[in-house]
C-alpha positions as CSV (number, residue, x, y, z in Angstrom):
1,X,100.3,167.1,146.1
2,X,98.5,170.0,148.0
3,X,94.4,170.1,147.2
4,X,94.7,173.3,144.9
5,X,97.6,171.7,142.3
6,X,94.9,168.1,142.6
7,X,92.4,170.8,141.2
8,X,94.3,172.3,138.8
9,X,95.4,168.9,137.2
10,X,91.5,167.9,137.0
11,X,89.8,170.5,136.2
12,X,93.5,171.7,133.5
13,X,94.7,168.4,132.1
14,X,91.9,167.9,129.1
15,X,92.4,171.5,128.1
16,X,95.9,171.6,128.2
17,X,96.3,168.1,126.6
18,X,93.9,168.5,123.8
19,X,95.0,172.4,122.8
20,X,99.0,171.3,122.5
21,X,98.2,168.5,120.3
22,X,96.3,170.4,118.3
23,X,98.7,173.2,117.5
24,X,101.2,170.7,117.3
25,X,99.5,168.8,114.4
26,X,98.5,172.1,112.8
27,X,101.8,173.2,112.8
28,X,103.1,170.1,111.4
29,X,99.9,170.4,109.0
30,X,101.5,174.3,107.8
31,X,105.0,173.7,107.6
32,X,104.3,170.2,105.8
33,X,106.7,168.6,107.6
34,X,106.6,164.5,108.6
35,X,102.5,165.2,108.8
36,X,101.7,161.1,108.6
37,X,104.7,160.7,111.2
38,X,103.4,163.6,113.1
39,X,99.9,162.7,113.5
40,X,101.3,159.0,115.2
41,X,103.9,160.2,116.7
42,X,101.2,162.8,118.7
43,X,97.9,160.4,118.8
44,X,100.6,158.0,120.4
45,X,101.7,160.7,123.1
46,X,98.3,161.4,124.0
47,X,97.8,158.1,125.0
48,X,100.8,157.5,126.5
49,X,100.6,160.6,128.8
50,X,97.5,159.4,129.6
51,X,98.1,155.9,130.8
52,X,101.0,157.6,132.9
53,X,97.9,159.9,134.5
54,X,95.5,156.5,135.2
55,X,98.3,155.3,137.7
56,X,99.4,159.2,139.1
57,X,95.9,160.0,139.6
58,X,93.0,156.9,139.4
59,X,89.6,157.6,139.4
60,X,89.1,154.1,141.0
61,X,92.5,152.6,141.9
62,X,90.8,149.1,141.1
63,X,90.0,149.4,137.8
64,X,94.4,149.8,137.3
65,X,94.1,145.9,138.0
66,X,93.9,144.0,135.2
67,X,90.8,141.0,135.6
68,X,92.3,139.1,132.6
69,X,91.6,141.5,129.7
70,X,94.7,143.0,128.7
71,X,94.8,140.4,125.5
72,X,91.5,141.5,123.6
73,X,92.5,144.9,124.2
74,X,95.6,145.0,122.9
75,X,94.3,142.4,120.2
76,X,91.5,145.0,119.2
77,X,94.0,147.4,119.1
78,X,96.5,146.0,116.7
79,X,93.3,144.6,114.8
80,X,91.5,147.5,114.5
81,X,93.6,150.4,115.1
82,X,96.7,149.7,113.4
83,X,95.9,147.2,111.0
84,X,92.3,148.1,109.8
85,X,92.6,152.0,109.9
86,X,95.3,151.8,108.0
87,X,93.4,149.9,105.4
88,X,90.9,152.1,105.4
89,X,92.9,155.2,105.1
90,X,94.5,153.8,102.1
91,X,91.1,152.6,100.7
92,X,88.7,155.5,101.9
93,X,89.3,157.7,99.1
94,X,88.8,155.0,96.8
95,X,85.1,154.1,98.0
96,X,84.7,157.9,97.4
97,X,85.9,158.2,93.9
98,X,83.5,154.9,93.5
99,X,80.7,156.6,94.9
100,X,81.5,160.1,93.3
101,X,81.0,158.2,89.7
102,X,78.3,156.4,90.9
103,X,76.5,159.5,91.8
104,X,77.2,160.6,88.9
105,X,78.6,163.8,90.2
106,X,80.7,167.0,87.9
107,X,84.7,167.2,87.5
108,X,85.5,169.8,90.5
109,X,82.3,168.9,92.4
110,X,83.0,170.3,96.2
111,X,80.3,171.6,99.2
112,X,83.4,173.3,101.0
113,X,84.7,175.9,100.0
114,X,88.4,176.4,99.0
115,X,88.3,179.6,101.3
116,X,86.9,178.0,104.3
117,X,89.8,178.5,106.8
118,X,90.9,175.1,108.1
119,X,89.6,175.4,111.8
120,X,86.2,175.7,110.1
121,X,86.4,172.9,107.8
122,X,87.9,170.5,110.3
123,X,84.9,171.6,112.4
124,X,82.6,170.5,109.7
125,X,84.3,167.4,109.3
126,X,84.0,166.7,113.1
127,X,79.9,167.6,113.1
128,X,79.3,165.2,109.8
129,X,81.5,162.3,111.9
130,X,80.0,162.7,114.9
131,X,76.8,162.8,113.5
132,X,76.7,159.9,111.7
133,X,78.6,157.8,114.9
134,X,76.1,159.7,117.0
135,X,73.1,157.7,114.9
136,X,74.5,154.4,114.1
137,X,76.0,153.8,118.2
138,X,72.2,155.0,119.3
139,X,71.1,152.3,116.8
140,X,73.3,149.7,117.7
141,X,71.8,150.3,121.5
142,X,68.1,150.9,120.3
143,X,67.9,148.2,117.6
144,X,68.4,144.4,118.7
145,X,69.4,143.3,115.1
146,X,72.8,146.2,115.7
147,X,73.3,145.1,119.3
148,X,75.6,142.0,118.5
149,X,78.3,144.1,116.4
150,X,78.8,146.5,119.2
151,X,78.5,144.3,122.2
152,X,81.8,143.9,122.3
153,X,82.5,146.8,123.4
154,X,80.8,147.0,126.2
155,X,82.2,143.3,127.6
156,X,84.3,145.1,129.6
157,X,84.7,145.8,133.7
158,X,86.6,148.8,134.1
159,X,87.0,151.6,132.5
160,X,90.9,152.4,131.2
161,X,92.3,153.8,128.1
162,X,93.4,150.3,126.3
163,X,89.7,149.2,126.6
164,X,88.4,152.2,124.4
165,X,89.9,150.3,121.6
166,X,88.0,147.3,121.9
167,X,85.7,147.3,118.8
168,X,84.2,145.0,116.4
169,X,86.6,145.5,113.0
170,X,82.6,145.6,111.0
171,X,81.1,148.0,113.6
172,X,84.6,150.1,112.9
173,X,84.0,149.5,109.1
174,X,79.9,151.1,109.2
175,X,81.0,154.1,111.2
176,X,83.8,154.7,108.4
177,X,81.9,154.3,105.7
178,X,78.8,156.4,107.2
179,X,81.1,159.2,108.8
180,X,84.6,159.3,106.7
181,X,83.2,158.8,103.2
182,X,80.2,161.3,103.1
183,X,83.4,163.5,104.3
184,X,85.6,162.6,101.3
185,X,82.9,163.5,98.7
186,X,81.7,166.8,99.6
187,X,85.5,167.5,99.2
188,X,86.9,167.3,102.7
189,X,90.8,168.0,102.7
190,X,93.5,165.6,103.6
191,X,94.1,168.3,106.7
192,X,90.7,168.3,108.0
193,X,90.8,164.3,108.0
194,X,93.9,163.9,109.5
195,X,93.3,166.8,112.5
196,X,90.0,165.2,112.8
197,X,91.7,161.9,113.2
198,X,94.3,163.9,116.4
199,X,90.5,164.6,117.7
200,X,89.2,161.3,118.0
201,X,92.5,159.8,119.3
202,X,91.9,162.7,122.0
203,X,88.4,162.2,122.7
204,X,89.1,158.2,122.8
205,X,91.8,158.7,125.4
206,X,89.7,160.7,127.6
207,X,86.6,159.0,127.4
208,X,87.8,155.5,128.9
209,X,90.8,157.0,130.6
210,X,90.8,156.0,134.4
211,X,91.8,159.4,135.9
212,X,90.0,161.5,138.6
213,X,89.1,164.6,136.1
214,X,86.8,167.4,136.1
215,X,85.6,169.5,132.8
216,X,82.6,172.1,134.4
217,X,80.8,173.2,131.0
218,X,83.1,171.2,128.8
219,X,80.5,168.8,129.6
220,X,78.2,170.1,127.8
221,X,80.7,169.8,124.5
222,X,82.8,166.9,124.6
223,X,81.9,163.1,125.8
224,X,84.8,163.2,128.8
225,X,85.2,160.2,130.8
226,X,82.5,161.8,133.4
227,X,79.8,161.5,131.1
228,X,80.8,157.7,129.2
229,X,81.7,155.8,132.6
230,X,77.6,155.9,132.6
231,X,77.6,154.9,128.9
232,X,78.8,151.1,129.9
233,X,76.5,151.0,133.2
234,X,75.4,147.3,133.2
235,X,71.8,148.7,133.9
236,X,70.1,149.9,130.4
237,X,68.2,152.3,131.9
238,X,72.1,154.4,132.5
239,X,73.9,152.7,129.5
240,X,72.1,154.4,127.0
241,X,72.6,157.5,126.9
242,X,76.1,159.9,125.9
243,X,76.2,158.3,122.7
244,X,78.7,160.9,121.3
245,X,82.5,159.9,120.4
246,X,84.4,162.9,120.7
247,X,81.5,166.0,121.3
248,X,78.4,165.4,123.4
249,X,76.1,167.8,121.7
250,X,74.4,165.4,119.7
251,X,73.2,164.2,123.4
252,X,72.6,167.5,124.4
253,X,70.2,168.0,121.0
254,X,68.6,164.8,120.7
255,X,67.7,164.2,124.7
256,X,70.2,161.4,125.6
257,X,72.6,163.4,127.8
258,X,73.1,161.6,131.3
259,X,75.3,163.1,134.1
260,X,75.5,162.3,137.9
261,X,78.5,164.4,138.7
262,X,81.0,162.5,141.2
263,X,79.5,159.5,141.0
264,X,80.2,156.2,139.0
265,X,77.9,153.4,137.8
266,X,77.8,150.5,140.5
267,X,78.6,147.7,137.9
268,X,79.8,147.7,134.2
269,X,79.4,145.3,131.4
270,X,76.7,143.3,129.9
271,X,73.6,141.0,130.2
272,X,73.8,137.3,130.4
273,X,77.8,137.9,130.9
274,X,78.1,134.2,132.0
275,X,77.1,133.1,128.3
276,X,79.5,136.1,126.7
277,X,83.4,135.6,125.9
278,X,84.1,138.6,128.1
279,X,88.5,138.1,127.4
280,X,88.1,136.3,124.2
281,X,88.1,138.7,121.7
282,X,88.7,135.9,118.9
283,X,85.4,134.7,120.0
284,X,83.9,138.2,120.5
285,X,84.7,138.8,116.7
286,X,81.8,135.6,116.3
287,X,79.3,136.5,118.5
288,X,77.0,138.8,115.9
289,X,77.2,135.7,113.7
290,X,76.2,133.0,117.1
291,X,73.9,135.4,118.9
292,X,70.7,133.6,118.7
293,X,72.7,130.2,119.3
294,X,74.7,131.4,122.1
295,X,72.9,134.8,123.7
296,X,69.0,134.0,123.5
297,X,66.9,131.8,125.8
């Protein structure tokens, strides 16, 4: 592949990828056609085309190698991606309509409005998700007490798509109930939800994804896989920072942004690794509960 079509595909493949799956699920969204199918059917393609990309175009043709780790990913996957999320979509408007009479709150109470186009609102949606992820991931870096829930995922070596998905099911459960609920009672539509759901499948797939890419100012937006890579830095001092999960401006406002352009961290993972399960996640799912027992001196 000649050195302008490498360019292209870096600098091309996130815009190109994120603005057809978008439409696509809008389109769906208008017509009303299969929408629940649709948005799988598309979240799935994204990831698909980009685990094709990881082995066209590696960042770091090492990090294709597995080291052993293939189980808890896919493990955190079903867990947490399939099986809790789809819990939680069922359940989420629920825990509104709980909180909505807990609160209190009038028949027909909504913040957005019913003209609000629905680019706008699902762009609302995003900032009150991202917000609230933005918060609670700082914390869970910041605080010691939070640190245990989302260790797991950083008890990983390389950075690749399937590893994205390794997550703590409780650490998944805050960030819904802190992020997706406010969204349900200030009246968020199904639409907004379900194109903000596309989004984060989008921005998880890039993030992790092990492919040689290049986004200029979209740096300055979303958190691509330039920015995170430093994110899970075994060194502190680079690990926390780009705390966003889809959009990096929360960095950008709040002064943890961090970005050495062509460059990669020179280790990834975690502290004290030789006492951590790093490709257990059965035993990953224990260790906020045997921290002190297992983790401290």
């Amino acid at each position: 592949m000649g050195s302008f079509k490498i360019l292209a595909l870096e600098y091309l493949y996130f815009p190109v990828l994120a603005t057809t799956a978008i439409i696509s699920m809008s389109w769906f969204l208008h017509t009303g056609q299969h929408v629940e199918l649709a948005s799988f059917v598309i979240s799935l393609s994204v990831l698909l085309v980009t685990m094709l990309f990881e082995r066209l175009h590696p960042l770091n043709p090492k990090w294709n190698l597995s080291q052993g780790d293939l189980a808890p990913d896919f493990t955190s996957i079903l867990l947490v991606a399939v099986l809790l999320e789809g819990i939680l979509k069922k359940v989420g408007p629920l825990i509104a309509l709980y909180a909505f009479l807990a609160l209190n709150l009038p028949q027909g109470y909504r913040l957005i409005p019913d003209s609000m186009p629905l680019w706008a609102e699902t762009i609302v949606v995003l900032l009150i998700v991202e917000f609230a992820k933005y918060w609670f991931h700082r914390l869970s870096h910041e605080h010691p007490r939070w640190w245990p829930l989302h260790s797991v995922h950083h008890s990983v070596k390389r950075m690749h798509l399937l590893n994205g998905f390794r997550i703590h099911p409780l650490y998944h459960l805050c960030t819904f109930l802190l992020g997706v609920v406010p969204c349900y009672l200030i009246g968020a539509s199904e639409e907004a939800l379900i194109l903000n759901g596309v989004l984060l499948a989008i921005g998880g797939s890039i993030q992790h994804c092990n492919i040689k890419l290049r986004y200029g100012w979209l740096n300055y937006i979303f958190n691509t896989n330039e920015l995170h890579r430093w994110h899970h830095s075994k060194r502190i001092d680079e690990a926390n920072h780009n705390y966003g999960a889809v959009l990096i401006i929360y960095d950008v406002i709040f002064g943890t942004r961090y970005y050495r352009p062509d460059d990669s961290p020179a280790e990834l993972g975690i502290h004290k690794e030789d006492r951590y399960p790093m490709n257990n996640y059965w035993k990953q799912l224990l260790i906020p509960f045997r921290w002190k027992s297992q983790m401290m001196d």
